[in-house]
mmCIF file of the N, C-alpha and C atoms, coordinates in Angstrom:
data_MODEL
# 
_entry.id   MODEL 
# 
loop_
_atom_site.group_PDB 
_atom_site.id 
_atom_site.type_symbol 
_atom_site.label_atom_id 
_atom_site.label_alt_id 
_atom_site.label_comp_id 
_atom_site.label_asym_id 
_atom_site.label_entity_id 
_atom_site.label_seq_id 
_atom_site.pdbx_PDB_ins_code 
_atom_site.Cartn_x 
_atom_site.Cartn_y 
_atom_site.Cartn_z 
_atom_site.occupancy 
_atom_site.B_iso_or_equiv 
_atom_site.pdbx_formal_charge 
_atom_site.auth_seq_id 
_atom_site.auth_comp_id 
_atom_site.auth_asym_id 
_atom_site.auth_atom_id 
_atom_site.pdbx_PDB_model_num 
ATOM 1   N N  . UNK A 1 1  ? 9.490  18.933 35.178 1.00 0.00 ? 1  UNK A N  1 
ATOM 2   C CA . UNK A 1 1  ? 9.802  20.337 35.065 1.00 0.00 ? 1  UNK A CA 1 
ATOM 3   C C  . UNK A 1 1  ? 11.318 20.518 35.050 1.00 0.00 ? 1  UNK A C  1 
ATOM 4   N N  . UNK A 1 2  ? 11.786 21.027 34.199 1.00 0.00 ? 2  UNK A N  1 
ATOM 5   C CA . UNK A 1 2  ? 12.847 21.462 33.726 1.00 0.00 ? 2  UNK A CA 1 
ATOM 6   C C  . UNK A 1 2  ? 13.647 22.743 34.953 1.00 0.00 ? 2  UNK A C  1 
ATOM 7   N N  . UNK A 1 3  ? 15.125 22.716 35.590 1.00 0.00 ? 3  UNK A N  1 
ATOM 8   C CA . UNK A 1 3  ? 15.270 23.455 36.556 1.00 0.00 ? 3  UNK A CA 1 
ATOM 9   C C  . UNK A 1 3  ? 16.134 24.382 35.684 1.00 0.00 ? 3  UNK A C  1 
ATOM 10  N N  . UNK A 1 4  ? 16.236 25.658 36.032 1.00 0.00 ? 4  UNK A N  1 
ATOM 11  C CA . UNK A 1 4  ? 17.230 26.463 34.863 1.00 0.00 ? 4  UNK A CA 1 
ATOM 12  C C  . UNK A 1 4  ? 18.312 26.432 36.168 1.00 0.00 ? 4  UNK A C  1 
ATOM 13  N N  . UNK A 1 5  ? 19.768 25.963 35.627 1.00 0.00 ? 5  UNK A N  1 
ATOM 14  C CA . UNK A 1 5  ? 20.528 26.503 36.552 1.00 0.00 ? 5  UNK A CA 1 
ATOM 15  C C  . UNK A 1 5  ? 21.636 27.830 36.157 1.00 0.00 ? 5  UNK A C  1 
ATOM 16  N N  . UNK A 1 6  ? 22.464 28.471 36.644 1.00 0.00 ? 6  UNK A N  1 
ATOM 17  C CA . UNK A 1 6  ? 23.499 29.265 36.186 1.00 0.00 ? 6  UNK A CA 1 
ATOM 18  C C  . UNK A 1 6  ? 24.173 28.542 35.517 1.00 0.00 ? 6  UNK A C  1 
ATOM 19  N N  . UNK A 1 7  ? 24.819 29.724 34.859 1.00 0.00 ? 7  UNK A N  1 
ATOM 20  C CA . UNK A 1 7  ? 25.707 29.044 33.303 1.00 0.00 ? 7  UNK A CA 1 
ATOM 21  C C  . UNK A 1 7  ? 26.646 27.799 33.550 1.00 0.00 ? 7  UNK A C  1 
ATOM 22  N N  . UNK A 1 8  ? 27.091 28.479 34.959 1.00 0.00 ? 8  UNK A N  1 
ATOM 23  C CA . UNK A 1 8  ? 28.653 27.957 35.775 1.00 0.00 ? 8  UNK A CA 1 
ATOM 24  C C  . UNK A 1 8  ? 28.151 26.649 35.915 1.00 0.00 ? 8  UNK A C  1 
ATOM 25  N N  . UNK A 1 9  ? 27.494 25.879 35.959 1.00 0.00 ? 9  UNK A N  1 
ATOM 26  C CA . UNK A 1 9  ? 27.280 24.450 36.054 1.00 0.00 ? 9  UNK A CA 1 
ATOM 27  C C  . UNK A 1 9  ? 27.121 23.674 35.371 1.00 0.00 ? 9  UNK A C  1 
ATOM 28  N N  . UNK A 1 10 ? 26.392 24.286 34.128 1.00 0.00 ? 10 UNK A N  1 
ATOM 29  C CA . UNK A 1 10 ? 26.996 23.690 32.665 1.00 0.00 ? 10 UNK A CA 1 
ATOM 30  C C  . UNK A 1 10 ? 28.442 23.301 32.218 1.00 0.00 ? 10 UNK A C  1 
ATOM 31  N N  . UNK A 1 11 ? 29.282 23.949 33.023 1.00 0.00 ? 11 UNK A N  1 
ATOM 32  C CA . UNK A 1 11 ? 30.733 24.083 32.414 1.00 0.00 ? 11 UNK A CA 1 
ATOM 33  C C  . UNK A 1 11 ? 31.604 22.808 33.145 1.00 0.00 ? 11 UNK A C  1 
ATOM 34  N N  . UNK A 1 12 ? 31.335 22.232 34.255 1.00 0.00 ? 12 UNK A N  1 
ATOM 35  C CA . UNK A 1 12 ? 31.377 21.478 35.262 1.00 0.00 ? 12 UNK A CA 1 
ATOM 36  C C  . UNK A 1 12 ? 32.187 20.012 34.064 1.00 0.00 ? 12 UNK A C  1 
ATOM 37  N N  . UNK A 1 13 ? 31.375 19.921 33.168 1.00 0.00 ? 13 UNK A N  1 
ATOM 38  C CA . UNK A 1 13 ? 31.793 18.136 32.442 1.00 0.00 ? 13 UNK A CA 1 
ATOM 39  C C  . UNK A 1 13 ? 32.915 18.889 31.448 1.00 0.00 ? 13 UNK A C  1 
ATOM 40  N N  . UNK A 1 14 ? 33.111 19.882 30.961 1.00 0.00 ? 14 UNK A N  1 
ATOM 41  C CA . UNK A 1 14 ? 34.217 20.294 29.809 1.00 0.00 ? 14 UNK A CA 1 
ATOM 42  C C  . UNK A 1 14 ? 35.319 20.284 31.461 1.00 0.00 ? 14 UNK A C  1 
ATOM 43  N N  . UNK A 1 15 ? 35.356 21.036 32.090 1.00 0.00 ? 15 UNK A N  1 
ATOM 44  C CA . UNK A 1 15 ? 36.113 21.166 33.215 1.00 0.00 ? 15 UNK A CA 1 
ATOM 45  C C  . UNK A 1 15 ? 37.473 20.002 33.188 1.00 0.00 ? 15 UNK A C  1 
ATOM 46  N N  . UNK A 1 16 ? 35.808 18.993 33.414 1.00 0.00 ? 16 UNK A N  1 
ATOM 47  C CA . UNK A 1 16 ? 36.545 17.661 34.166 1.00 0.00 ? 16 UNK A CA 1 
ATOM 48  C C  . UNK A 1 16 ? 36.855 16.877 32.795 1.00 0.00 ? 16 UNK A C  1 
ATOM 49  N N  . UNK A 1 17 ? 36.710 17.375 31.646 1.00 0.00 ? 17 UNK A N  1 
ATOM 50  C CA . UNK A 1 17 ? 37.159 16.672 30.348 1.00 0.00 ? 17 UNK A CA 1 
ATOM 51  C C  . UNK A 1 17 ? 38.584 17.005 29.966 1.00 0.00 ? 17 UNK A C  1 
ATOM 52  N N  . UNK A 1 18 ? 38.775 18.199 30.135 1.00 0.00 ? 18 UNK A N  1 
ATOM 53  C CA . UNK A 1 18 ? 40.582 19.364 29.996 1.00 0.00 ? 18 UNK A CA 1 
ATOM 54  C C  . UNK A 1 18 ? 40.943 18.304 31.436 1.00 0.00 ? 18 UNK A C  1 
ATOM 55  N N  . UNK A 1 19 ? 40.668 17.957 32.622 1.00 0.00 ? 19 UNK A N  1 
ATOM 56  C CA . UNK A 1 19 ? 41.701 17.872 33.574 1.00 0.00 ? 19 UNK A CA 1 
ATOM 57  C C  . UNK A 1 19 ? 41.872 16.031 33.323 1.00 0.00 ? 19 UNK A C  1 
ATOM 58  N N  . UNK A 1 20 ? 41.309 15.220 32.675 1.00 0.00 ? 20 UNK A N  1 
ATOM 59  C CA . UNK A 1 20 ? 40.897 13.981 32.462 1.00 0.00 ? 20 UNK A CA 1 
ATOM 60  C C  . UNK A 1 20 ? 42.076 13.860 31.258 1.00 0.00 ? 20 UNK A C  1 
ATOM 61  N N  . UNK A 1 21 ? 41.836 14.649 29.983 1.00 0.00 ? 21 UNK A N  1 
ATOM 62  C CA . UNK A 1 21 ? 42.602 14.467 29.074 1.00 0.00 ? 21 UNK A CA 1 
ATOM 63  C C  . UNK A 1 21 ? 44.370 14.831 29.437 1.00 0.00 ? 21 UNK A C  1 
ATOM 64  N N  . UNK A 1 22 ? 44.770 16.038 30.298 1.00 0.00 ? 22 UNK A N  1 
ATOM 65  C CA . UNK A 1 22 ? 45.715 16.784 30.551 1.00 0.00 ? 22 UNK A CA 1 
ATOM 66  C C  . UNK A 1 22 ? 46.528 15.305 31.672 1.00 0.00 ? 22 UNK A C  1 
ATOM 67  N N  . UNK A 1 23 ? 45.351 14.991 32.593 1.00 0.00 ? 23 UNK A N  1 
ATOM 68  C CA . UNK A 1 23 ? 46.104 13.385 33.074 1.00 0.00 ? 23 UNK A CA 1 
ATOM 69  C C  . UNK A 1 23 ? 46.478 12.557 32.534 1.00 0.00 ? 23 UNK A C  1 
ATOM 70  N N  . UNK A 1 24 ? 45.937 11.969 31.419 1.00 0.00 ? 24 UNK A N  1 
ATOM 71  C CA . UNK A 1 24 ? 45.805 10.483 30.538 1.00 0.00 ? 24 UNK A CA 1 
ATOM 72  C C  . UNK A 1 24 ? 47.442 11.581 29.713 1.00 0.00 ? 24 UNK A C  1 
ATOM 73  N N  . UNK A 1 25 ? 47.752 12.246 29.085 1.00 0.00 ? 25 UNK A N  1 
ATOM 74  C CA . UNK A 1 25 ? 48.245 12.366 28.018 1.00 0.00 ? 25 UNK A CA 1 
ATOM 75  C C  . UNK A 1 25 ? 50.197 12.959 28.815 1.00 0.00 ? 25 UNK A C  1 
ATOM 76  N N  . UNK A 1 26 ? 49.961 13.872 30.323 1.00 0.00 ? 26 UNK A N  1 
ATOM 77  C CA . UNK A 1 26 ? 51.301 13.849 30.460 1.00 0.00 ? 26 UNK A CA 1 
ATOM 78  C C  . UNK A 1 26 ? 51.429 13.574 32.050 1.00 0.00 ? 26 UNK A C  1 
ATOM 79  N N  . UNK A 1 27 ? 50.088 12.736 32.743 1.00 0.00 ? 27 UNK A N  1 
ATOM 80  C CA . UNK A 1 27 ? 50.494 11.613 33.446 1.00 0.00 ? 27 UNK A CA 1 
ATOM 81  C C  . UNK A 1 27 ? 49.496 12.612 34.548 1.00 0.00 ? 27 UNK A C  1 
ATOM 82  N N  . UNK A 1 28 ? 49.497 11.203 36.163 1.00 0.00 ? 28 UNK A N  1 
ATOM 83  C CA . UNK A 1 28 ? 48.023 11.997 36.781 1.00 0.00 ? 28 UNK A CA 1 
ATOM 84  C C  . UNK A 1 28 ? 49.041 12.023 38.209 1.00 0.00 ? 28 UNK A C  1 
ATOM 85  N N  . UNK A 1 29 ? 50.098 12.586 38.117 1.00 0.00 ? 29 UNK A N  1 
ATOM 86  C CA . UNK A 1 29 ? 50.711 13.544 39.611 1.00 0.00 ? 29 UNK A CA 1 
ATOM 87  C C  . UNK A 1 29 ? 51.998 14.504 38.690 1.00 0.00 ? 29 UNK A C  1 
ATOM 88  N N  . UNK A 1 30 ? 52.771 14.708 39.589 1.00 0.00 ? 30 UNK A N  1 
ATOM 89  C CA . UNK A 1 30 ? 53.689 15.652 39.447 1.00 0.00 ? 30 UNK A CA 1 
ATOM 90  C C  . UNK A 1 30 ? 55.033 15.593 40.388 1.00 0.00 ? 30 UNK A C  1 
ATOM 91  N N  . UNK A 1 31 ? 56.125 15.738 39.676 1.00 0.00 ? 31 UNK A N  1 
ATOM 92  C CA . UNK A 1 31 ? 57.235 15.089 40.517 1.00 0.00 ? 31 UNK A CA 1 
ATOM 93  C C  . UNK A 1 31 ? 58.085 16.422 41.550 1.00 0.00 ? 31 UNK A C  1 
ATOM 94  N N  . UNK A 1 32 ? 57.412 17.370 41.305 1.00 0.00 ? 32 UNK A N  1 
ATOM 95  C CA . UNK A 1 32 ? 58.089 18.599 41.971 1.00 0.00 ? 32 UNK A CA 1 
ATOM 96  C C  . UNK A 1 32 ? 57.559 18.962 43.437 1.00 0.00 ? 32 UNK A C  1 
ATOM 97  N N  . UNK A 1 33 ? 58.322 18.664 44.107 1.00 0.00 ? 33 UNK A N  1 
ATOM 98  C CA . UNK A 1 33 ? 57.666 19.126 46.042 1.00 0.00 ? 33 UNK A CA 1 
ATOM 99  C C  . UNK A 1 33 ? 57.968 19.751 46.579 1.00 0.00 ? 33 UNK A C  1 
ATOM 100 N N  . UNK A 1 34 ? 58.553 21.049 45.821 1.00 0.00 ? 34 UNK A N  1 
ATOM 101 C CA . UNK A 1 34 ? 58.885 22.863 45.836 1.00 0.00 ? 34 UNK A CA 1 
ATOM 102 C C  . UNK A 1 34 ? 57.308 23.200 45.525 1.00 0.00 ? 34 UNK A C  1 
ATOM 103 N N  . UNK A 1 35 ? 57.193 23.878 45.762 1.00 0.00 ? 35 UNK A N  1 
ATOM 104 C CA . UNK A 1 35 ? 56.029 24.850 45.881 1.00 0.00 ? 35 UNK A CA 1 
ATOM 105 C C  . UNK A 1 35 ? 55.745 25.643 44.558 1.00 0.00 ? 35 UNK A C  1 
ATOM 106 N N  . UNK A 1 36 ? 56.941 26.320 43.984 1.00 0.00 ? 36 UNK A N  1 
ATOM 107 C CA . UNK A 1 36 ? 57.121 27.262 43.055 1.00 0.00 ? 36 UNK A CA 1 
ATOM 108 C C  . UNK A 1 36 ? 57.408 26.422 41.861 1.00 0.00 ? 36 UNK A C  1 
ATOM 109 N N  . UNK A 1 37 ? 58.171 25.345 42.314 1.00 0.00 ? 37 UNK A N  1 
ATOM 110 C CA . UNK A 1 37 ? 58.429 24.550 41.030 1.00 0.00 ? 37 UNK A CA 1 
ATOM 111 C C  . UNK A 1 37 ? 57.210 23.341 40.287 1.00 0.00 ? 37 UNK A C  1 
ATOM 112 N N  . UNK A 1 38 ? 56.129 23.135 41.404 1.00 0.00 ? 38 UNK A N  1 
ATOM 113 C CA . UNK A 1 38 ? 54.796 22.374 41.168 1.00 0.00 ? 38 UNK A CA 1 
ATOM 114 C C  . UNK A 1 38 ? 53.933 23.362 40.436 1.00 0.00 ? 38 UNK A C  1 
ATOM 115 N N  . UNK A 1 39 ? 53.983 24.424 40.734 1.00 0.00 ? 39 UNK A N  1 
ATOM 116 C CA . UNK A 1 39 ? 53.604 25.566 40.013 1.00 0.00 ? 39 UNK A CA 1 
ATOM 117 C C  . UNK A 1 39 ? 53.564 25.464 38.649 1.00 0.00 ? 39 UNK A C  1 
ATOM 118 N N  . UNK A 1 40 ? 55.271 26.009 38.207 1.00 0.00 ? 40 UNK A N  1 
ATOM 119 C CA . UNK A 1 40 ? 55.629 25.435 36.995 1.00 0.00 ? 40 UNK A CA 1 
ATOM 120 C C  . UNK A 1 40 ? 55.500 24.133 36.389 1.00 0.00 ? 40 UNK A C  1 
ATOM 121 N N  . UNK A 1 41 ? 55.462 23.461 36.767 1.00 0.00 ? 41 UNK A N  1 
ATOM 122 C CA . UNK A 1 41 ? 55.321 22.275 36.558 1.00 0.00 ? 41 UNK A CA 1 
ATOM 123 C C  . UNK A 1 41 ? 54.238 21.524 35.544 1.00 0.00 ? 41 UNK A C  1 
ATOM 124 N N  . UNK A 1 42 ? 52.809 22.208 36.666 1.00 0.00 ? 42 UNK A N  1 
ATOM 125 C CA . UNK A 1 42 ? 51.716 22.283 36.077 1.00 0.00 ? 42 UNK A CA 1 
ATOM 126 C C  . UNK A 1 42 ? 51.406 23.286 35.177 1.00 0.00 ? 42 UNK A C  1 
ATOM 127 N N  . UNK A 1 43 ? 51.989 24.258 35.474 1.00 0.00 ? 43 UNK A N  1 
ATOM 128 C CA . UNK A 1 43 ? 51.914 25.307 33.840 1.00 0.00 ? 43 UNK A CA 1 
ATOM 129 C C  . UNK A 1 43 ? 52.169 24.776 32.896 1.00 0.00 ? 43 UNK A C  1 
ATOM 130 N N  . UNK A 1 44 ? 53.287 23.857 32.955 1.00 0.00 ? 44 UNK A N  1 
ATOM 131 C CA . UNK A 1 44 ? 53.605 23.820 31.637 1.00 0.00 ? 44 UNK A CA 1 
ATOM 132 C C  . UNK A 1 44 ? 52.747 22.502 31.260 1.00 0.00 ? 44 UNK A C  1 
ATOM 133 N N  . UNK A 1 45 ? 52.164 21.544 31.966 1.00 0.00 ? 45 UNK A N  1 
ATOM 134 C CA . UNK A 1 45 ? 51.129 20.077 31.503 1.00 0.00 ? 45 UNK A CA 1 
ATOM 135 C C  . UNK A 1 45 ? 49.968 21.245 30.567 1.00 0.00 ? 45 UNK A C  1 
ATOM 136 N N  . UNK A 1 46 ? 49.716 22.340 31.326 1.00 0.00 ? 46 UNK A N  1 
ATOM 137 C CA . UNK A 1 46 ? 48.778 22.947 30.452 1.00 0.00 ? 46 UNK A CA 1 
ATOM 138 C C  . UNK A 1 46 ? 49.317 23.877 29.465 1.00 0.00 ? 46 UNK A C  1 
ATOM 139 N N  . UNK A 1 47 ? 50.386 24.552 29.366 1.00 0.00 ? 47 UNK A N  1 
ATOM 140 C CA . UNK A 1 47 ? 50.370 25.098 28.277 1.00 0.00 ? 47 UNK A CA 1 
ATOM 141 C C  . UNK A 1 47 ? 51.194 23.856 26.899 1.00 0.00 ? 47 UNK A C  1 
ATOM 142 N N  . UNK A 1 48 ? 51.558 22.543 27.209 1.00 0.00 ? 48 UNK A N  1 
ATOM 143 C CA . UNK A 1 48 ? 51.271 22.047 26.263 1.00 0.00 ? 48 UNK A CA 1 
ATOM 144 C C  . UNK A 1 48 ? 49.946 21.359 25.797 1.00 0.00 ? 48 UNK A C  1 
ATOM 145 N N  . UNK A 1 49 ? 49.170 21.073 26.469 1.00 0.00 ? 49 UNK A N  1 
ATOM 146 C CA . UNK A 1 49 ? 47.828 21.147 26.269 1.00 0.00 ? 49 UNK A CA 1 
ATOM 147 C C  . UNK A 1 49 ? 47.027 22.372 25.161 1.00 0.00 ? 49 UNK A C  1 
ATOM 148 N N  . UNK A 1 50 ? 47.496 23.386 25.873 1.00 0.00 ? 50 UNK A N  1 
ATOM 149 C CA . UNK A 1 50 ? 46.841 24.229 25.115 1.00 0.00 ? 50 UNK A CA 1 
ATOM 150 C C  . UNK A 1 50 ? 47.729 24.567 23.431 1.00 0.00 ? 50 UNK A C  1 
ATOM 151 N N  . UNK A 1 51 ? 48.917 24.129 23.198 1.00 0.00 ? 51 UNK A N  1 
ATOM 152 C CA . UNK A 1 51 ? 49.592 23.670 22.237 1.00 0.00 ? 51 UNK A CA 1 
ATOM 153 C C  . UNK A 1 51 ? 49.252 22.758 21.057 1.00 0.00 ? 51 UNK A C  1 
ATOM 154 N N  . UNK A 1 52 ? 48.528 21.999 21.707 1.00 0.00 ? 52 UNK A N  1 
ATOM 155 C CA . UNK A 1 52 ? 48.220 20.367 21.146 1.00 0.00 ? 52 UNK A CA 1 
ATOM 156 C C  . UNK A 1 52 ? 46.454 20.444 20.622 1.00 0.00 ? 52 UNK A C  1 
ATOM 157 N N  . UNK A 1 53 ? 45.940 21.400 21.414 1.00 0.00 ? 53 UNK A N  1 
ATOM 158 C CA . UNK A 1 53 ? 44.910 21.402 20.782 1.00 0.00 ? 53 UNK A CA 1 
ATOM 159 C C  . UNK A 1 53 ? 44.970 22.531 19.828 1.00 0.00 ? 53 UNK A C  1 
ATOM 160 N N  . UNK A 1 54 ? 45.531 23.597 19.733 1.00 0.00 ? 54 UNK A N  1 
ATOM 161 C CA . UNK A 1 54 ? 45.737 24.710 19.007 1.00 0.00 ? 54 UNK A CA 1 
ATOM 162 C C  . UNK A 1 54 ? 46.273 23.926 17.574 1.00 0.00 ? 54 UNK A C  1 
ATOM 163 N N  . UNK A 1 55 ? 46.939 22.881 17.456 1.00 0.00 ? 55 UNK A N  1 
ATOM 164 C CA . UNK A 1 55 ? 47.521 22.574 16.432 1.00 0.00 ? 55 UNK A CA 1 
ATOM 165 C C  . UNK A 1 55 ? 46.667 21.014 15.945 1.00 0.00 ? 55 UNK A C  1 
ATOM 166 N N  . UNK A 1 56 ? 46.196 20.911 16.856 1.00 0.00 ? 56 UNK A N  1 
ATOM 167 C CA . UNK A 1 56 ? 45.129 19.831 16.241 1.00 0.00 ? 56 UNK A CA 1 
ATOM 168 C C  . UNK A 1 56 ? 43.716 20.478 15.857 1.00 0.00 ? 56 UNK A C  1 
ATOM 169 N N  . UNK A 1 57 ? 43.070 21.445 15.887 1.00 0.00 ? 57 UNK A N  1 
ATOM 170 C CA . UNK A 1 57 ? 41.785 22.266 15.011 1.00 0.00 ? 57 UNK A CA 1 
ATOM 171 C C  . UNK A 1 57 ? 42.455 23.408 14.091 1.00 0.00 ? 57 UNK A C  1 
ATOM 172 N N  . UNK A 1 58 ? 43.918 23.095 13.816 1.00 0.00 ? 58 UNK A N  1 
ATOM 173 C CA . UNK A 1 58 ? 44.275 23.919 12.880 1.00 0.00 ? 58 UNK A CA 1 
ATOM 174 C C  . UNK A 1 58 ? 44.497 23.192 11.485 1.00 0.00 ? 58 UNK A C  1 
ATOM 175 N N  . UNK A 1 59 ? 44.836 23.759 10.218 1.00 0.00 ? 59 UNK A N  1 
ATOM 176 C CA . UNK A 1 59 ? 44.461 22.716 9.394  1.00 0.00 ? 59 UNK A CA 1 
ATOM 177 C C  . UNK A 1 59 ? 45.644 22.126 9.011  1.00 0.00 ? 59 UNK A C  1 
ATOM 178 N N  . UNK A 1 60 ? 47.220 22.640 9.255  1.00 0.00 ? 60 UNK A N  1 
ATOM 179 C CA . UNK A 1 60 ? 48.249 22.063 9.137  1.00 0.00 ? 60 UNK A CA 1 
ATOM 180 C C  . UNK A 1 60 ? 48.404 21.219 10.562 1.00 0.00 ? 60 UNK A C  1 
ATOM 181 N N  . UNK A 1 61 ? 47.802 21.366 11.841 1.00 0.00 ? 61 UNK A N  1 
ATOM 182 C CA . UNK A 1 61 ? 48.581 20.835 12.971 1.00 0.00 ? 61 UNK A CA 1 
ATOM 183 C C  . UNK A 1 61 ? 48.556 19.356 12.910 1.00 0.00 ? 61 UNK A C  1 
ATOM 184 N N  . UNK A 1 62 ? 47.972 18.666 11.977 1.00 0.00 ? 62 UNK A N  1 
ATOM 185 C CA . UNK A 1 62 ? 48.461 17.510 11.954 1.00 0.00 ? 62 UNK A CA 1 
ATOM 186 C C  . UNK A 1 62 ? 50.111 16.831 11.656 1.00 0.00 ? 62 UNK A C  1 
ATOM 187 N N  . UNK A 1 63 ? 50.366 17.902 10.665 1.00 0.00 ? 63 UNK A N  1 
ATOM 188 C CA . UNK A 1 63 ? 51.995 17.659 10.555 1.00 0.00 ? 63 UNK A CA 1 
ATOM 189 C C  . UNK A 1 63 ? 53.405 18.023 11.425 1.00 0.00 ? 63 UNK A C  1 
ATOM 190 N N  . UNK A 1 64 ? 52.590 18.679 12.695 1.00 0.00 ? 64 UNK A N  1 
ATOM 191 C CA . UNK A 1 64 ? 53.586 19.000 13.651 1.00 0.00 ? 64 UNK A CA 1 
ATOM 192 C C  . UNK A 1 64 ? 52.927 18.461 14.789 1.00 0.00 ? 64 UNK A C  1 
ATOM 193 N N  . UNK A 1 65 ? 52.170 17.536 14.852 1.00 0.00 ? 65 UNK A N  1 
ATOM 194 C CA . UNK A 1 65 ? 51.440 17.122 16.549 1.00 0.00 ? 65 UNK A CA 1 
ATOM 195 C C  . UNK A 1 65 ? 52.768 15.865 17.171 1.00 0.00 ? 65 UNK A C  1 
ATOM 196 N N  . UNK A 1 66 ? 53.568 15.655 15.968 1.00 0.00 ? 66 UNK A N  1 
ATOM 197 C CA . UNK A 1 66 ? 54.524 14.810 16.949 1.00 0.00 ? 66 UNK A CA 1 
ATOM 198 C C  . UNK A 1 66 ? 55.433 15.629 17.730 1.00 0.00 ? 66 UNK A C  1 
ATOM 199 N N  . UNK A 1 67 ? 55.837 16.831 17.080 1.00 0.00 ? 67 UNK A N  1 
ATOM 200 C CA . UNK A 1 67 ? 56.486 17.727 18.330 1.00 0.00 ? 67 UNK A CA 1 
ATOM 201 C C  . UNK A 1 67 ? 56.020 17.505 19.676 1.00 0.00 ? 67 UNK A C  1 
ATOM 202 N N  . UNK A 1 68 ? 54.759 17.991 19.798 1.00 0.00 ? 68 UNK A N  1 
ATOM 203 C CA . UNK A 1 68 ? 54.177 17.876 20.983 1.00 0.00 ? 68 UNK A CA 1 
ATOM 204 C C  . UNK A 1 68 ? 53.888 16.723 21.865 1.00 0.00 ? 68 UNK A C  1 
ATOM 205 N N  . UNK A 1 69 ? 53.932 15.157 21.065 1.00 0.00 ? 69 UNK A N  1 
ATOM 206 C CA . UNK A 1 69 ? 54.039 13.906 21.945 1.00 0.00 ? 69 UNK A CA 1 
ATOM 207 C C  . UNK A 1 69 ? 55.546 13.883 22.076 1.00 0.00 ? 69 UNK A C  1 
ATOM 208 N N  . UNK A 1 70 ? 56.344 14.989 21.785 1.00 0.00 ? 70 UNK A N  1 
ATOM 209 C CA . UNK A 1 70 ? 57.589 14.504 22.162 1.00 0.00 ? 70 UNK A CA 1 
ATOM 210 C C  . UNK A 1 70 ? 57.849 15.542 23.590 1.00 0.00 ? 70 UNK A C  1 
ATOM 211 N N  . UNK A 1 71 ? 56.953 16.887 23.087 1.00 0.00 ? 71 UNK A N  1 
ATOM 212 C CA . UNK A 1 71 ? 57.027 17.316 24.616 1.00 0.00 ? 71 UNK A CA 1 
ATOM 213 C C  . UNK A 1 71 ? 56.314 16.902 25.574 1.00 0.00 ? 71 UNK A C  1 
ATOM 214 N N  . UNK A 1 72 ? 55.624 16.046 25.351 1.00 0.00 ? 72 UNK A N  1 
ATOM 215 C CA . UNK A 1 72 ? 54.571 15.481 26.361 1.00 0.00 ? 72 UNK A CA 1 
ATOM 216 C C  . UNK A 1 72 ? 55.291 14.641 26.961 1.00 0.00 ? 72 UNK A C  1 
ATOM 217 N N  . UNK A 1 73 ? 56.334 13.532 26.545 1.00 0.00 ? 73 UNK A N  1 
ATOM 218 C CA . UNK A 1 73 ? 57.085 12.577 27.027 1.00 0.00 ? 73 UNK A CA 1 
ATOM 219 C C  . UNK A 1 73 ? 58.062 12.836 27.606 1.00 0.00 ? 73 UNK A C  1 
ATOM 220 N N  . UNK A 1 74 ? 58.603 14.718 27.394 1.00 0.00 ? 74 UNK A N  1 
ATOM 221 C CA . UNK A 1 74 ? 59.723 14.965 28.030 1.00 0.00 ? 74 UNK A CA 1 
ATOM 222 C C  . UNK A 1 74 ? 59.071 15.388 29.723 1.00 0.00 ? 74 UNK A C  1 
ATOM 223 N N  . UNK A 1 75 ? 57.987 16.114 29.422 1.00 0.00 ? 75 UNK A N  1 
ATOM 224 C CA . UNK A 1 75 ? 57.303 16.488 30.584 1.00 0.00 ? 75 UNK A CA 1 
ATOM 225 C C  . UNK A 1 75 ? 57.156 15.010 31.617 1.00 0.00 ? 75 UNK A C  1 
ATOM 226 N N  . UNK A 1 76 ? 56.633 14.178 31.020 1.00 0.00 ? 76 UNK A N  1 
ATOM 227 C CA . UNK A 1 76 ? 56.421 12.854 31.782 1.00 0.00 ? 76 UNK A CA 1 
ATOM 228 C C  . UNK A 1 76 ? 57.533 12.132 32.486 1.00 0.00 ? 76 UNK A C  1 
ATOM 229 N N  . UNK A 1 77 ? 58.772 12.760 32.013 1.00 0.00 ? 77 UNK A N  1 
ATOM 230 C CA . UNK A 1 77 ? 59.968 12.206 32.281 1.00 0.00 ? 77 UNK A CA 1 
ATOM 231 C C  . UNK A 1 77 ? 60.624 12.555 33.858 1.00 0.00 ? 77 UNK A C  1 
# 
């Protein structure tokens, strides 16, 4: 027998797929031990994330995705 659960638990493996990929690509800690600046910090691992995929399901973002391994490496830095 099949259990129906709420939506919210379905969402659980994409979750942990964005925080899996966002590690592997601009690294799995953070060098800031300000409060406000870990903040930022992590804003910005995700808003180039959300950069990188915006331009990779677009149909030119293949010709600009090295921008973004170059901000990925500055972030890592």
């Amino acid at each position: 027998m099949k259990r129906h659960l709420p939506e919210e638990y379905n969402r659980r493996p994409i979750v942990e797929t964005v925080h899996s990929v966002i590690k592997r690509k601009s690294g799995s800690f953070v060098r800031s031990r300000i409060s406000e600046q870990l903040e930022k910090e992590i804003a910005l691992k995700i808003i180039a994330y959300n950069i990188r995929r915006i331009l990779m399901l677009s149909d030119s973002g293949s010709k600009f995705i090295f921008i973004i391994e170059v901000f990925y490496t500055a972030i890592n830095v």
